[in-house]
C-alpha positions in Angstrom: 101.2 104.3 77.0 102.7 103.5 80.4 103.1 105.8 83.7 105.5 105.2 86.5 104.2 106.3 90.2 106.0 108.2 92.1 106.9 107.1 95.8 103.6 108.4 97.4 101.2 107.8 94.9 97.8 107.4 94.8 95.4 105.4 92.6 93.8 108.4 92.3 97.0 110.8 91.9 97.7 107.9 89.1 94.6 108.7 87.2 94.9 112.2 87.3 98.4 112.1 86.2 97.0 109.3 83.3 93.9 110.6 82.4 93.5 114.0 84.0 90.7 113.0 85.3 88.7 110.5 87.5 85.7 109.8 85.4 88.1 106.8 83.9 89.2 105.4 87.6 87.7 102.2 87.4 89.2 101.5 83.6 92.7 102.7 84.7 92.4 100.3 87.9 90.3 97.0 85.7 93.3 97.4 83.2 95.8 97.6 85.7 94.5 95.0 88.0 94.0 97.4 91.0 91.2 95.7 93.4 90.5 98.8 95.3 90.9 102.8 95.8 92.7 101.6 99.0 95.5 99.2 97.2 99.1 100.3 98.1 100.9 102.0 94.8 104.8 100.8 95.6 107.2 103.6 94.0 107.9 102.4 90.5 105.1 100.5 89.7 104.4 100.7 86.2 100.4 101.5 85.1 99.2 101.5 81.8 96.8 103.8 79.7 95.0 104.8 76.8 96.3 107.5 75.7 93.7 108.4 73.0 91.3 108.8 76.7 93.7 111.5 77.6 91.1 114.7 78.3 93.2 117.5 78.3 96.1 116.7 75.4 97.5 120.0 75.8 99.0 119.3 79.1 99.7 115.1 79.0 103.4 115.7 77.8 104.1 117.9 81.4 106.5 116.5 83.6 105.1 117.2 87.4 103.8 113.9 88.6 101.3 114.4 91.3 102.0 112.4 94.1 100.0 112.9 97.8 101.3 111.3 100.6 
């Protein structure tokens, strides 16, 4: 699946809004070719995911992104 960040994003605000939660950071940034927790995330930038990783499947179709700035 893919997720598109939001102006202010995060890697971490990414993985939350991916995953829902952090324990699969370091995936999320080795398949997206993210170097550090301190890259810039430019508006727009589209990240993929497994989907099947997803923890809480109740909730992954919401639309709030979270973004912190």
């Amino acid at each position: 699946m893919t997720f598109i960040a939001p102006d202010g994003a995060t890697i971490y605000d990414v993985c939350l809004n991916t995953y829902q939660t952090l324990n699969l950071l370091v995936k999320l940034m080795t398949d997206n070719g993210i170097n550090g927790v301190n890259d810039t995330i430019n508006a727009g930038t589209v990240f993929t995911f497994d989907e099947t990783l997803v923890k809480n499947l109740q909730t992954k179709n919401y639309k709030v992104k979270y973004a912190t700035k």
